[in-house]
C-alpha positions as a Markdown table, in Angstrom:
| # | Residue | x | y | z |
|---|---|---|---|---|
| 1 | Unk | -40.8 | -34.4 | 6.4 |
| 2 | Unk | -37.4 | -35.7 | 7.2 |
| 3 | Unk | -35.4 | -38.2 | 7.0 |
| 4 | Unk | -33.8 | -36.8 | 10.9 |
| 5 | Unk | -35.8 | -37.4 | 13.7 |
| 6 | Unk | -37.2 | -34.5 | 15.2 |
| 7 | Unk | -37.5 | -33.9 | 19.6 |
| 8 | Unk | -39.4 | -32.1 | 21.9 |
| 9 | Unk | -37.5 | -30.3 | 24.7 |
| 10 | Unk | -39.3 | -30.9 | 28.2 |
| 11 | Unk | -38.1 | -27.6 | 29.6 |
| 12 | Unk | -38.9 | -25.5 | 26.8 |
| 13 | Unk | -41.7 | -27.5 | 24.7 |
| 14 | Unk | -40.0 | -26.6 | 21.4 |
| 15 | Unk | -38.6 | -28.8 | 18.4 |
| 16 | Unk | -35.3 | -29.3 | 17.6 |
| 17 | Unk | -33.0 | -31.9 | 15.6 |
| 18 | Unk | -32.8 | -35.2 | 16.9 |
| 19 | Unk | -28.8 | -35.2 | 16.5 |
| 20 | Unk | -28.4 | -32.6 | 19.3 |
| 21 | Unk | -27.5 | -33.9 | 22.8 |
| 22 | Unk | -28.9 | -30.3 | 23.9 |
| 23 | Unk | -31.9 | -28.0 | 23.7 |
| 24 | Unk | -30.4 | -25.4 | 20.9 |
| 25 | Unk | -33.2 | -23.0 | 23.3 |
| 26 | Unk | -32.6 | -23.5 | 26.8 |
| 27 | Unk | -29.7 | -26.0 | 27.7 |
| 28 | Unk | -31.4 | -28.2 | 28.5 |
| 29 | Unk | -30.1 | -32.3 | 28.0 |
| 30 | Unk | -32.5 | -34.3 | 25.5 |
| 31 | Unk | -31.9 | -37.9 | 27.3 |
| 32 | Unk | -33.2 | -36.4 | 30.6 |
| 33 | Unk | -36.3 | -33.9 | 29.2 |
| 34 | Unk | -36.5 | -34.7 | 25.4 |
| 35 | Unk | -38.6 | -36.9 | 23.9 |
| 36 | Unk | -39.4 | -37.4 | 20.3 |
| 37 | Unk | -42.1 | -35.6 | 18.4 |
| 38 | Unk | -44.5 | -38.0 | 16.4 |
| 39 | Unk | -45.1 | -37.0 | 12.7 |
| 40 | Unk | -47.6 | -39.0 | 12.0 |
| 41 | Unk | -45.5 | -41.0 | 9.3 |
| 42 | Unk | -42.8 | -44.2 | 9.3 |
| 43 | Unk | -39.7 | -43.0 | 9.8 |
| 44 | Unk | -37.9 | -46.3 | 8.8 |
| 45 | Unk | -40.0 | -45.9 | 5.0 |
| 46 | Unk | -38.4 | -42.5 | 4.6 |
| 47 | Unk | -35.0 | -43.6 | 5.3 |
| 48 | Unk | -35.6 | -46.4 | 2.7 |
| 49 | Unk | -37.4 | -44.6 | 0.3 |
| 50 | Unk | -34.2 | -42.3 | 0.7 |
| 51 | Unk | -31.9 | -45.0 | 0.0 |
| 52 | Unk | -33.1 | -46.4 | -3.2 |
| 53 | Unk | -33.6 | -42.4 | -4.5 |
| 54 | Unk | -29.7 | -42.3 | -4.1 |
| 55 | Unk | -29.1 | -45.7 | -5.5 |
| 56 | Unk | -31.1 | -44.9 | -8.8 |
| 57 | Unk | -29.2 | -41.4 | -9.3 |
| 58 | Unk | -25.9 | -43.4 | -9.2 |
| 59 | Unk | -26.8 | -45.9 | -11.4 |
| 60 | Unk | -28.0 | -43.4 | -13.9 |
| 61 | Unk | -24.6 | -41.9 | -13.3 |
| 62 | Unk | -23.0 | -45.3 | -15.0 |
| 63 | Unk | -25.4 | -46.0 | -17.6 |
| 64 | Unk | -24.5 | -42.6 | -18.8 |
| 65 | Unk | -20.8 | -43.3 | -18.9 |
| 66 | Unk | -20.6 | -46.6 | -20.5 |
| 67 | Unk | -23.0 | -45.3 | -23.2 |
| 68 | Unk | -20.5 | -42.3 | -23.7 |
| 69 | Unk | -17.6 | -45.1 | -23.5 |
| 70 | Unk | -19.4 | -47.3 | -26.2 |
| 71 | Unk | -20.1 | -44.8 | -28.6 |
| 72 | Unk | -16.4 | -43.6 | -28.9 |
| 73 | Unk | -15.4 | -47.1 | -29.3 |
| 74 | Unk | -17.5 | -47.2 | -32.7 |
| 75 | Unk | -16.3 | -44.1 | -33.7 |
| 76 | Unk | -12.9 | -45.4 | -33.5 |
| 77 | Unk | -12.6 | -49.4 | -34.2 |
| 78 | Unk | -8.6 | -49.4 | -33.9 |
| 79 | Unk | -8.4 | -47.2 | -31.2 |
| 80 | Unk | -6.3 | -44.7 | -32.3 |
| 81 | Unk | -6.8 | -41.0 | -33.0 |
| 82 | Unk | -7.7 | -41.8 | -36.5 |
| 83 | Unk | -7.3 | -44.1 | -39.1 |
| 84 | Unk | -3.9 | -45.6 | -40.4 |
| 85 | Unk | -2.7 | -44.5 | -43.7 |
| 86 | Unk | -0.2 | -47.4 | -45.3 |
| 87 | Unk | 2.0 | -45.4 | -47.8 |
| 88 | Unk | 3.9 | -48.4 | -49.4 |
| 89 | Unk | 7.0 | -47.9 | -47.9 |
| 90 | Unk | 6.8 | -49.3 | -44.5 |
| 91 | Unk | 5.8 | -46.4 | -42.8 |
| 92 | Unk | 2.3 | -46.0 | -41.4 |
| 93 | Unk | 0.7 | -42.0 | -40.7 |
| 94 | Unk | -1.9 | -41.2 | -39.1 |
| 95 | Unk | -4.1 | -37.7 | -40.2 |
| 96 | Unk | -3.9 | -35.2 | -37.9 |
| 97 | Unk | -0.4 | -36.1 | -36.4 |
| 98 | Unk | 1.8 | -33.6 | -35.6 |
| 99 | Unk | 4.6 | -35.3 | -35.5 |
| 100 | Unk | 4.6 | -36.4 | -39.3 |
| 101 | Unk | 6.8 | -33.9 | -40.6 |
| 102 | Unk | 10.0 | -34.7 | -37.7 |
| 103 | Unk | 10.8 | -38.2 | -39.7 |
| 104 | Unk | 11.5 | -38.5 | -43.0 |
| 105 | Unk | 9.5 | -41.5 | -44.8 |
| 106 | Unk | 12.6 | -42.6 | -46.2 |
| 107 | Unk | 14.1 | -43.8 | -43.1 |
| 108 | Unk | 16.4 | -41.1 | -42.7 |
| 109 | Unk | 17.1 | -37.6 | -40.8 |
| 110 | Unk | 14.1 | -34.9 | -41.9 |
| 111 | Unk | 15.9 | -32.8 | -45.0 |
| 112 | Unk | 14.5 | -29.7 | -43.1 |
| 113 | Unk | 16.3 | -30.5 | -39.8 |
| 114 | Unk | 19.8 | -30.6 | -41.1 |
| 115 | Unk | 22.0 | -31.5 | -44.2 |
| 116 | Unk | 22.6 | -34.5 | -45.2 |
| 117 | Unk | 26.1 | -34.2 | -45.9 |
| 118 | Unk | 26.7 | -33.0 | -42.2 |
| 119 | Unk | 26.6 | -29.7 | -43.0 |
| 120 | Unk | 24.7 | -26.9 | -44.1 |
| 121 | Unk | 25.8 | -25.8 | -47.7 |
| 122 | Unk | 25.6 | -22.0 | -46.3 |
| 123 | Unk | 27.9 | -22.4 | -43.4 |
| 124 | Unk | 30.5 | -21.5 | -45.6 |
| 125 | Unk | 30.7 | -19.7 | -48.7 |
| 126 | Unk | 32.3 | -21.9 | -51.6 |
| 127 | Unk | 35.3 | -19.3 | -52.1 |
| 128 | Unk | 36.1 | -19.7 | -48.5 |
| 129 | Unk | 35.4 | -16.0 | -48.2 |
| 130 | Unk | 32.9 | -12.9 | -48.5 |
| 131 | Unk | 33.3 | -11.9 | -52.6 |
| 132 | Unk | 32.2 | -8.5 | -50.9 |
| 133 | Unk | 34.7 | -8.4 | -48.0 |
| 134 | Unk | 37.8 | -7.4 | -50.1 |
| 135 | Unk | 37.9 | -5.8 | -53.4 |
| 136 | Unk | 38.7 | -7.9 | -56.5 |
| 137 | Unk | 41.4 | -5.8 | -57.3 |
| 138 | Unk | 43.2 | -6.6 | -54.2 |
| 139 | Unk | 42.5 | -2.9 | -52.8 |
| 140 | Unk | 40.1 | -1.5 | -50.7 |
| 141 | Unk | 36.2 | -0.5 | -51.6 |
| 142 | Unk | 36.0 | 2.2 | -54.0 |
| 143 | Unk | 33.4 | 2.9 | -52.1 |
| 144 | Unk | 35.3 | 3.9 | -48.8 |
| 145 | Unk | 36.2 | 7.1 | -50.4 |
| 146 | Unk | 33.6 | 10.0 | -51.5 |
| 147 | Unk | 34.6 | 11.4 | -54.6 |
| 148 | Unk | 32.8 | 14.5 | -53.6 |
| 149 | Unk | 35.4 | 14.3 | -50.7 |
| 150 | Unk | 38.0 | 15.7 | -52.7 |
| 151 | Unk | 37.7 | 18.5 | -55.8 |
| 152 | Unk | 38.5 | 16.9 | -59.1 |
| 153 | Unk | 40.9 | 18.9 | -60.1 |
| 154 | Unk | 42.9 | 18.3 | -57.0 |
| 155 | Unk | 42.8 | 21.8 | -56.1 |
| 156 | Unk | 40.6 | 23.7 | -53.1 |
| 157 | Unk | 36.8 | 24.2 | -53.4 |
| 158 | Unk | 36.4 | 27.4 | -56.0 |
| 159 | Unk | 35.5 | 30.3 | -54.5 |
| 160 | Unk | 31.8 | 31.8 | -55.3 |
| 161 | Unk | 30.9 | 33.9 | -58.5 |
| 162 | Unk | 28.8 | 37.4 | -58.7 |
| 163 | Unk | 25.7 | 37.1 | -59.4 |
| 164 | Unk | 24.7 | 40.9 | -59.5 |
| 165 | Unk | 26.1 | 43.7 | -59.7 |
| 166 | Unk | 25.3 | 47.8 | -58.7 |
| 167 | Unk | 27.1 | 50.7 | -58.2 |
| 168 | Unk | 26.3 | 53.1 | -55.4 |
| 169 | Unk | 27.0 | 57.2 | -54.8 |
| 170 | Unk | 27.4 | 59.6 | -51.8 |
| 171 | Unk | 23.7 | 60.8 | -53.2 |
| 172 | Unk | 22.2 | 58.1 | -55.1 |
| 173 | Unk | 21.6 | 54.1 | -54.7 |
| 174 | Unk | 21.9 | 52.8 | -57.5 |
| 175 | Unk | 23.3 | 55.6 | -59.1 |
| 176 | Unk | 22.4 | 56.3 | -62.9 |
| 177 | Unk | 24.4 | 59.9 | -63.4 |
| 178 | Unk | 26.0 | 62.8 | -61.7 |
| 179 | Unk | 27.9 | 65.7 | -62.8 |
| 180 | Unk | 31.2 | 66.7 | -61.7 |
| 181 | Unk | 33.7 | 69.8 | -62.5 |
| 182 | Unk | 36.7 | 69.7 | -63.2 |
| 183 | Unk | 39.5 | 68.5 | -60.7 |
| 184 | Unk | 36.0 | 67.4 | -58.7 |
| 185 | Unk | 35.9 | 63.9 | -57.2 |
| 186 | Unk | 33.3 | 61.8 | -56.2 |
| 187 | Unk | 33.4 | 58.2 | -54.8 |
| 188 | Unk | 31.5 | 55.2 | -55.8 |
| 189 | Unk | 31.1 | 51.9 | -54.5 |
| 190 | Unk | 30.4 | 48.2 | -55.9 |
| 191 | Unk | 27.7 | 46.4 | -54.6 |
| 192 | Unk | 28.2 | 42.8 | -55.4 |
| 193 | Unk | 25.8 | 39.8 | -54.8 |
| 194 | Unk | 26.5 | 37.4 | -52.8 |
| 195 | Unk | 28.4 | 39.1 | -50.6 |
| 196 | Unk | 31.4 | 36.7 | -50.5 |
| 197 | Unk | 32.5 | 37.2 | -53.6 |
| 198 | Unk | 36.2 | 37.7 | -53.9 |
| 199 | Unk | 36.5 | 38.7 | -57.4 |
| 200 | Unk | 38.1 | 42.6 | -57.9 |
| 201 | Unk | 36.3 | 44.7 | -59.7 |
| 202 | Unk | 37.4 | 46.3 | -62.5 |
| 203 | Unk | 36.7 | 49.8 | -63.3 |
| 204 | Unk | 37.1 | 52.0 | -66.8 |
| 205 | Unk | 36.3 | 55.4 | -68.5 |
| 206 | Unk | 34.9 | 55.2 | -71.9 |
| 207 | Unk | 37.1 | 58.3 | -72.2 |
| 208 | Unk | 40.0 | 59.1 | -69.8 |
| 209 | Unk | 40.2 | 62.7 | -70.9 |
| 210 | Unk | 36.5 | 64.0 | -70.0 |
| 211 | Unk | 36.5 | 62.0 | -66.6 |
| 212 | Unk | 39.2 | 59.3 | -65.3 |
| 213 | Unk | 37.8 | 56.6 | -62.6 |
| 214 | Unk | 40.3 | 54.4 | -60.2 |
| 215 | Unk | 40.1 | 52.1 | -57.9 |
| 216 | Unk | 40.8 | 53.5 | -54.0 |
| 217 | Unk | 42.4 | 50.0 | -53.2 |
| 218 | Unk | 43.9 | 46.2 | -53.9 |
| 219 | Unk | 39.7 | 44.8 | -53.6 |
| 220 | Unk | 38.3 | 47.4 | -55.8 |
| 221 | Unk | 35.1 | 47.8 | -54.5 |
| 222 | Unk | 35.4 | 51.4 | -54.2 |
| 223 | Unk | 36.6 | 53.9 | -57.2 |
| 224 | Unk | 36.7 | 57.9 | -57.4 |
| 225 | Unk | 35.5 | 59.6 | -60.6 |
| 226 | Unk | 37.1 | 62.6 | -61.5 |
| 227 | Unk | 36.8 | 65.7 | -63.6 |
| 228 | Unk | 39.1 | 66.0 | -66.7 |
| 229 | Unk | 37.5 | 68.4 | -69.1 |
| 230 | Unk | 33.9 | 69.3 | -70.4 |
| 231 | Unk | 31.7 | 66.8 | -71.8 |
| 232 | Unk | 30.1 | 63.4 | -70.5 |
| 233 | Unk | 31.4 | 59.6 | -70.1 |
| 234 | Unk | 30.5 | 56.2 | -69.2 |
| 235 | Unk | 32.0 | 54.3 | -66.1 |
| 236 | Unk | 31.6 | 50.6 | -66.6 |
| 237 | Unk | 32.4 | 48.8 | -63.6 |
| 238 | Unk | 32.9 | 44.6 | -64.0 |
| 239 | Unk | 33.3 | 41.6 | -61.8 |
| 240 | Unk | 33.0 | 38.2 | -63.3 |
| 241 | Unk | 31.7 | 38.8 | -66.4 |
| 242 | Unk | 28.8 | 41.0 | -64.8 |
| 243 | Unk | 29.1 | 44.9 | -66.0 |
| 244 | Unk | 26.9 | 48.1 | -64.6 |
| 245 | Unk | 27.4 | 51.9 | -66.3 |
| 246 | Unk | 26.5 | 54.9 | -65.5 |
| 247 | Unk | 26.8 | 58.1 | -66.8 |
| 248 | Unk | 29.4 | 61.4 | -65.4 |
| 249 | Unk | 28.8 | 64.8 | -67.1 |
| 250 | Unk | 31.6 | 67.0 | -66.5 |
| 251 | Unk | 29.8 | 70.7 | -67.4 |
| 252 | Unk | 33.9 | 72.3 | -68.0 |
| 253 | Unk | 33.9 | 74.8 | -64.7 |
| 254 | Unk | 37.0 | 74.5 | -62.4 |
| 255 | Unk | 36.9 | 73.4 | -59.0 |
| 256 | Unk | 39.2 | 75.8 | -56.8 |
């Protein structure tokens, strides 16, 4: 049941809301053809009974609302957000304010917002300047310069130092011996570690009459040995305070 009245199309015997001017079906006009369907009931009680079904959902709507309205007036007497804390000196806070800490109790500006003197004590530094901007003794940073910048005994960087010495032959490396005749040369060479070492070698016979040793040039990397006379030396060859030997047997025959 409804609360629209329902009508019968003449043309086309079917039922259709009582709103229409036409048959939804056929075309045809209701106030000409159509004439209302009987449902049996009162169609004026279902329009009231309608009414007082929307009349008691609204005023369940306001009960509800003054209810709500009355309860939070209980909850708060003074109507504020909370209650009113009096601390002694005039000034009245309220818990759970935000704003509490932007005045200062006191009456004056908040001591976090700004200084009370008019300005803030570390604007400016008391000396009127950095104590780290200028040395104290009126020159620059000590720092400014590296003091491995320079060599401290004013001089260039010293050069490197020989950490190992050998001595090499035409037949052996390193060599140990060989054996020579006399007016016989042989040529040996320094091997000196690292390899940019600039220290000369220095090169001696432990006895200049058997077999004499010299340097071939101004580096002295390279020395010839030779035969004197019949019987057997060291060579010692040096370079910063590093020393390899070797043996030289001269067995007396003549080289022609």
């Amino acid at each position: 049941m409804g609360l629209i009245p329902q009508v019968k199309c003449g043309r086309c015997d079917r039922s259709y809301s009582g709103l229409r001017s036409r048959c939804p079906y056929c075309g045809a006009h209701r106030n000409k053809k159509g004439k209302r369907v009987s449902d049996g009931d009162n169609a004026t009680w279902k329009l009231v009974i309608g009414i007082l079904l929307i009349v008691v959902l609204i005023a369940a709507v306001v009960v509800i609302l003054v209810t709500s309205l009355g309860q939070k007036d209980q909850n708060n007497p003074t109507g504020d957000d909370g209650p009113n804390i009096n601390h002694g000196d005039g000034v009245n806070t309220t818990p759970g304010d935000d704003n509490n800490d932007e005045e200062n109790p006191n009456g004056g500006e908040n001591p976090d917002g700004g200084d009370p003197d008019g300005q803030n004590p570390d604007d400016q530094n008391p000396d009127d300047q950095n104590p780290d901007d200028q040395n104290p003794d009126g020159e620059g940073n000590p720092d400014d310069q590296n003091p491995d910048d320079q060599n401290p005994d004013g001089g260039e960087d010293k050069p490197p130092i020989a950490s190992g010495l050998q001595v090499k032959s035409r037949y052996a490396n390193p060599v140990t011996e060989f054996t020579v005749q006399i007016n016989e040369s042989q040529e040996v060479t320094a091997i000196i570690t690292p390899s940019n070492v600039t220290s000369v070698p220095v090169w001696s016979s432990s006895d200049e009459s058997i077999a004499a040793v010299v340097a071939k040039d101004e580096t002295g990397i390279k020395a010839t040995v030779t035969g004197v006379a019949k019987g057997t030396v060291t060579i010692t060859c040096t370079v910063d305070g590093i020393s390899y030997s070797f043996l030289v047997r001269c067995n007396g025959k003549v080289m022609k």
